[in-house]
C-alpha positions as CSV (number, residue, x, y, z in Angstrom):
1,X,0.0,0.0,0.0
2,X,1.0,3.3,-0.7
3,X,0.6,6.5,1.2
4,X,0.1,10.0,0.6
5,X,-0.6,13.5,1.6
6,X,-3.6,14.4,1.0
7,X,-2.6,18.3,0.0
8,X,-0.7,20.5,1.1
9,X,-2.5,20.4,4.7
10,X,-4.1,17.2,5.1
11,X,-3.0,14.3,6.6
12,X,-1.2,11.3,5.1
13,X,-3.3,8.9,3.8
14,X,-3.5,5.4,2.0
15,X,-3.7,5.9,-2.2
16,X,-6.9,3.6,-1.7
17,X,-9.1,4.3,0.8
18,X,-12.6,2.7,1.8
19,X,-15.8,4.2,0.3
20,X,-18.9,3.6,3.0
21,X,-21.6,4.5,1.1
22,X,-22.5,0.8,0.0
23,X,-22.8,-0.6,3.0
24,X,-25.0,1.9,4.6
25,X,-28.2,-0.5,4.0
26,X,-29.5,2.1,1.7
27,X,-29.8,3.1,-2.1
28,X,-27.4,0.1,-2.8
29,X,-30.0,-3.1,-2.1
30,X,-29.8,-5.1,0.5
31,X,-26.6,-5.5,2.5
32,X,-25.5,-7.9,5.3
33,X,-24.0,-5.6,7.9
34,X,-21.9,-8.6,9.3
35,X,-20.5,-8.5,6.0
36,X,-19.9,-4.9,5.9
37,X,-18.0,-5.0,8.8
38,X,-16.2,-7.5,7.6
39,X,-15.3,-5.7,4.2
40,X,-14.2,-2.5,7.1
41,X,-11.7,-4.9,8.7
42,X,-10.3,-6.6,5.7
43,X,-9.3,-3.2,3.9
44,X,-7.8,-2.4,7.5
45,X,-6.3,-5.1,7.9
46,X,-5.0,-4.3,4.2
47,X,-3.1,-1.2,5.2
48,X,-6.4,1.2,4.0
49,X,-6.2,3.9,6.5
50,X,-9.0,6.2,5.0
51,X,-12.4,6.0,5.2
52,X,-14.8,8.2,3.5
53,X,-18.8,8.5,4.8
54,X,-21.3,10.9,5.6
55,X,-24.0,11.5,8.0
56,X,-27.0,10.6,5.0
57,X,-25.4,7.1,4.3
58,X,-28.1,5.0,6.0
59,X,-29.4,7.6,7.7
60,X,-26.3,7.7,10.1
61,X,-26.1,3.3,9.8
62,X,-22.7,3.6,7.6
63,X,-20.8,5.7,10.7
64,X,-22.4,3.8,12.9
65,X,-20.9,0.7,11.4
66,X,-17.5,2.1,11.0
67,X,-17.4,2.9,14.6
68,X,-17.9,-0.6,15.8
69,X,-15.0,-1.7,13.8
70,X,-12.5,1.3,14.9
71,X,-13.5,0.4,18.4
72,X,-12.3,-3.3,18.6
73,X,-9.3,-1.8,16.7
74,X,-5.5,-0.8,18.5
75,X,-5.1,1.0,15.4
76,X,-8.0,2.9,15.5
77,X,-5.9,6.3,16.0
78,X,-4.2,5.8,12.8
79,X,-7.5,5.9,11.0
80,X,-8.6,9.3,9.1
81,X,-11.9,9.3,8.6
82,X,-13.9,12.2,6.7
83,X,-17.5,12.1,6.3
84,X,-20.3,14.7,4.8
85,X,-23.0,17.2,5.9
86,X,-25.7,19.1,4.2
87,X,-29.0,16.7,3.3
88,X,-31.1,17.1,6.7
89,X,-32.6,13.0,7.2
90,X,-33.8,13.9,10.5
91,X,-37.3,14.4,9.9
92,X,-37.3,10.9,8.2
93,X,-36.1,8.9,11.0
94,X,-37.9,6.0,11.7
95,X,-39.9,5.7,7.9
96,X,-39.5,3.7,5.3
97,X,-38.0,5.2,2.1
98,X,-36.9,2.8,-0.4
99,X,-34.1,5.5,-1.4
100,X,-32.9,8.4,0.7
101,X,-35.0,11.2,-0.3
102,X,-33.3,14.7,-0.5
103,X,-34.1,17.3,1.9
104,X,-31.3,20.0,1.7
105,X,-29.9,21.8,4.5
106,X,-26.2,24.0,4.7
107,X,-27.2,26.3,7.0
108,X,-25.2,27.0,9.9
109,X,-27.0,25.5,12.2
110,X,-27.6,22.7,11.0
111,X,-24.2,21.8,9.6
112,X,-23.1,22.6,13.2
113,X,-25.5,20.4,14.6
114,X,-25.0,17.5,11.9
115,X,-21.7,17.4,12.6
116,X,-21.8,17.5,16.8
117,X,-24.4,14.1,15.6
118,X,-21.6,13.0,13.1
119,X,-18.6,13.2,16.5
120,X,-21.2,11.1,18.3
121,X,-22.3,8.5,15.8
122,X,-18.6,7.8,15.2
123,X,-17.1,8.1,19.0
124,X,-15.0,10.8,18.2
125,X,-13.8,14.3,19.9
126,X,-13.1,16.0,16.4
127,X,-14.1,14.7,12.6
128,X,-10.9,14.6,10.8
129,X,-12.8,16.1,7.6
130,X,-16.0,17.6,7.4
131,X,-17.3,17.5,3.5
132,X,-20.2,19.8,2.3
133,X,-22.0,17.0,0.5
134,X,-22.1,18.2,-3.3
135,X,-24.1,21.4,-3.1
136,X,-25.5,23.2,-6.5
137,X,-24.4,26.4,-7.5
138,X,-26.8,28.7,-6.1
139,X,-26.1,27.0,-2.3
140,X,-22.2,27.4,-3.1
141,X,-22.9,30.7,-3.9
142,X,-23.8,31.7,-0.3
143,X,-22.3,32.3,2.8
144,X,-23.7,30.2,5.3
145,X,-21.8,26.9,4.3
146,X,-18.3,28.3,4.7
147,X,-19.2,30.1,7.4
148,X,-20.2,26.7,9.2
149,X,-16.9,25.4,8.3
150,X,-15.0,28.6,9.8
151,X,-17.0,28.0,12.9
152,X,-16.4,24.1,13.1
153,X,-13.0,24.7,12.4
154,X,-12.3,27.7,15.2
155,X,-14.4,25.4,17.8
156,X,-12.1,22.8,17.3
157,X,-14.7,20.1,15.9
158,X,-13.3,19.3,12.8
159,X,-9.4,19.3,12.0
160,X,-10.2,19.9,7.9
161,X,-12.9,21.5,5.8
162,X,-13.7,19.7,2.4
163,X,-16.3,20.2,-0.6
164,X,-17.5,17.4,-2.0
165,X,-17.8,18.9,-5.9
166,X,-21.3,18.2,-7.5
167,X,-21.3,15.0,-10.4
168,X,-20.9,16.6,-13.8
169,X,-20.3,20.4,-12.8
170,X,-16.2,20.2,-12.6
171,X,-16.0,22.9,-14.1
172,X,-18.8,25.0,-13.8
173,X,-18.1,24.9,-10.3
174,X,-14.2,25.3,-10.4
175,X,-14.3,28.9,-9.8
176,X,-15.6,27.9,-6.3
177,X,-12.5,26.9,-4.9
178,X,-10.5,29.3,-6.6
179,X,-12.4,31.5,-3.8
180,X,-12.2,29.6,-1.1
181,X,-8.8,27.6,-1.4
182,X,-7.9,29.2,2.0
183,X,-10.5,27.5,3.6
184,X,-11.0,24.3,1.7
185,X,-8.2,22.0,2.8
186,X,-9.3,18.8,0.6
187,X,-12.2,18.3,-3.0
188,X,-14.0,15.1,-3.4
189,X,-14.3,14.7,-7.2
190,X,-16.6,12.3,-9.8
191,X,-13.4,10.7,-11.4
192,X,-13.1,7.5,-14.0
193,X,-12.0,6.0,-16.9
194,X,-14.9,7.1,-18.9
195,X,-15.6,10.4,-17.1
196,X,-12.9,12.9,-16.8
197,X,-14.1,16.2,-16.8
198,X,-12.3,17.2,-14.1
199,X,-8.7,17.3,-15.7
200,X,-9.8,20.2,-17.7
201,X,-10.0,23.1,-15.0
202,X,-10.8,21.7,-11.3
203,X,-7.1,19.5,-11.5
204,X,-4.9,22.2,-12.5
205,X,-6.5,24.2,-10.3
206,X,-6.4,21.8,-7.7
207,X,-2.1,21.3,-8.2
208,X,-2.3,25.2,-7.8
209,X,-3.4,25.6,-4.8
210,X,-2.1,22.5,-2.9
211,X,-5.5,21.1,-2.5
212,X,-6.2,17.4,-1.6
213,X,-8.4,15.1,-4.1
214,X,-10.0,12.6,-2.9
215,X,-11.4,10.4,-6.1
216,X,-15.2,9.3,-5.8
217,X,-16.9,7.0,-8.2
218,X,-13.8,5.6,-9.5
219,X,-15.6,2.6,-10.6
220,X,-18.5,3.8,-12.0
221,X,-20.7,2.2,-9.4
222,X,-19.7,-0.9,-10.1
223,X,-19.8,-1.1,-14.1
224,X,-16.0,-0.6,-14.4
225,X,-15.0,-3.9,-12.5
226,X,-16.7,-5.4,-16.1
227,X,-19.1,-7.3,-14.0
228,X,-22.1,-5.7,-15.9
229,X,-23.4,-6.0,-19.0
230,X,-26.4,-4.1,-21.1
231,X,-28.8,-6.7,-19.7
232,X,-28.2,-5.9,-16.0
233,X,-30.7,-4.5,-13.9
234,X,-31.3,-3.2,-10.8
235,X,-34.2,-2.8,-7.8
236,X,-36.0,-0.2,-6.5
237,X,-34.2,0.1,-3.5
238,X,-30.5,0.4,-5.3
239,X,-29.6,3.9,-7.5
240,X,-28.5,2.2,-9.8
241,X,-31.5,1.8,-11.5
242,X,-31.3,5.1,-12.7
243,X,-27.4,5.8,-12.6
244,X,-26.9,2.5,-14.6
245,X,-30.0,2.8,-16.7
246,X,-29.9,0.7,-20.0
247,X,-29.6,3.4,-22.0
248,X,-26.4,4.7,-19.7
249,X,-25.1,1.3,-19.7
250,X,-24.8,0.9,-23.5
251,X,-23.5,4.6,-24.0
252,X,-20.7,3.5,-21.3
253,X,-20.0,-0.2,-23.3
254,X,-19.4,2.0,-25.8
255,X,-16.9,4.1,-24.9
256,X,-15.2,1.6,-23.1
257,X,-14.4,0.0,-26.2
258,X,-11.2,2.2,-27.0
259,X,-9.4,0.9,-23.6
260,X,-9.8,-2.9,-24.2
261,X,-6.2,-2.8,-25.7
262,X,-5.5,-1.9,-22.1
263,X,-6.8,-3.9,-20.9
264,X,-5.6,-6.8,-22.9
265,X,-1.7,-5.5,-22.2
266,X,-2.6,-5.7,-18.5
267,X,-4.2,-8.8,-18.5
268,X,-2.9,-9.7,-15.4
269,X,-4.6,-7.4,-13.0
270,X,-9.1,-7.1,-13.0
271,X,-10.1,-4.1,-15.1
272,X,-11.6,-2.6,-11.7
273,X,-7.7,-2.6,-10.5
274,X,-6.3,-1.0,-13.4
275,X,-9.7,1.4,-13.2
276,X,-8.5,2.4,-10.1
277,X,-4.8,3.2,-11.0
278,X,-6.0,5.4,-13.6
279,X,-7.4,7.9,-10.8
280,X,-4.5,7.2,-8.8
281,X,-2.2,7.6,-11.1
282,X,-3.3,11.8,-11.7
283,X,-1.0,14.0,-10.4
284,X,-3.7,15.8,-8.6
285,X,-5.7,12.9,-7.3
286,X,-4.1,11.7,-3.8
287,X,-7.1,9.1,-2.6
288,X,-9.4,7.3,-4.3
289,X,-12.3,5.4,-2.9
290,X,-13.8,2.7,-4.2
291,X,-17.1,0.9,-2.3
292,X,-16.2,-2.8,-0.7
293,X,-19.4,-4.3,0.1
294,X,-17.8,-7.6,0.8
295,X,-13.6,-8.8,2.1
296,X,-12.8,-10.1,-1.9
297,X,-13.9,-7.1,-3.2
298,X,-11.9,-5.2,-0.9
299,X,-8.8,-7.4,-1.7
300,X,-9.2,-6.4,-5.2
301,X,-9.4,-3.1,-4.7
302,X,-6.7,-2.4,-2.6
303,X,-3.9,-4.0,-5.4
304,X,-4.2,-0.7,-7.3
305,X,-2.5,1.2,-5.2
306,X,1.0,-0.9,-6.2
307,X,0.8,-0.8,-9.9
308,X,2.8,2.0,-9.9
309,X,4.3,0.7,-13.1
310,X,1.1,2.0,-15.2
311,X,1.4,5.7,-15.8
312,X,-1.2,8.1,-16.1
313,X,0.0,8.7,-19.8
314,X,-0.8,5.1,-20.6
315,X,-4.8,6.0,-20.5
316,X,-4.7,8.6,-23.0
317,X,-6.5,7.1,-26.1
């Protein structure tokens, strides 16, 4: 495993970290939290010392889980974890939704107060990072939300402020942290094989300023580890009936085409392990983090991080 800093001011971190999203018991299907826990400890065990979360993920179940893991754990102090803030579940607790319905909130007061929930669902005195959780434009726009993240930061509650950059608006939203590198210590970006808007301005802008990247999506929910075809489908209870829609499904087999020569030269190593070196492999990407719903698929996943031998350069078709 290797390790990195993630920016110029965040802490060192494992090249492959742990995305908790899929085993929150929501918007992915059905999961076995035994399992989940399970997946946790392996990519531990593994050398993963990053977790990424937030507070929505199950309505709080995800940090809940991770916290029963890093409390059996010596190395528990070793562990950065950052999760997210700014969809409001409260008022939902205790119905049944079959996905997590969107009720936005980046106000002060209750970023302050999801975040004081966040400290308690995970055991902890301070969040490492605290993430707004991919706000539009017109929400960016506004005060409030940095102003949350000055006041977390001054009352000692979180050690980092991040921005978790909104799917498909890289650039449209660049100009964001051009005005508030000084606060923003780390980006979460939508980053694959098949969708790389972000090199264009948000990357370069990124190397500017020092800013850590932390690489969501890396697998395309899945579809990049080649275990789906145009014929897969999905249930009601798992996004992916609408992010893997047939229709996006074949536009992606299509324009995964042009890599299969890569592929084929690699054929050693999964196509979701050389997926995952791509976005390592970035000069501005420091972390990526791929879902492990189960130990072997964390196993896979955390190989990438030592194919250091495939450059960046190698993925430009």
């Amino acid at each position: 495993m290797e390790y990195k800093k993630l920016g110029a001011r965040g802490p060192v971190v494992s090249t492959v970290g742990f995305g908790a999203w899929g085993i929150s018991g929501r918007d992915w299907g059905t999961t076995d939290d035994d399992k989940s826990r399970k997946a946790i400890e392996t990519a531990l065990d593994s050398g993963v010392t990053f977790i990424d979360t937030a507070d929505v993920y199950g309505f709080g179940h995800s940090e809940e889980l991770i916290r029963e893991v890093l409390d059996h754990r010596p190395d528990r102090d070793k562990i950065i974890i950052a999760t997210k803030a700014g969809n409001n579940f409260y008022p939902f607790l205790g119905q049944k939704h079959k996905t997590t319905p969107a009720n936005i909130d980046y106000s002060v007061k209750h970023l302050v107060f999801a975040a004081e929930q966040s400290l308690k669902r995970l055991n902890l005195e301070v969040l490492d990072i605290l993430q707004l959780h991919s706000p539009d434009l017109e929400i960016l726009e506004k005060d409030e939300p940095w102003l949350a993240l000055e006041i977390l930061k001054k009352d000692g509650k979180i050690k980092h402020a991040g921005w978790s950059v909104q799917s498909f608006r890289e650039t449209e939203q660049a100009h964001i942290l051009e005005r508030h590198h000084g606060l923003l210590d780390v980006i979460q970006v939508r980053y694959n094989l098949l969708e790389r808007e972000a090199e264009k301005v948000l990357f370069p802008m990124a190397l500017r300023y020092g800013t850590g990247v932390i690489v969501r999506i890396p697998l395309l929910f899945g579809f990049l580890s080649g275990k789906f075809n145009n014929g897969a489908r999905f249930g009601d209870n798992d996004h992916r009936r609408f992010n893997l829609s047939p229709e996006k499904l074949q536009s992606y087999l299509n324009d995964l085409k042009r890599y299969q020569p890569l592929f084929d030269e690699y054929r050693d190593h999964s196509m979701a392990q050389i997926s995952l070196r791509f976005c390592i492999a970035h000069p501005a990407c420091h972390t990526v983090i791929p879902g492990g719903k189960t130990p072997e698929q964390v196993r896979e996943n955390v190989v990438a991080s030592d194919l250091s031998f495939i450059p960046h350069e190698r993925f430009n078709f």
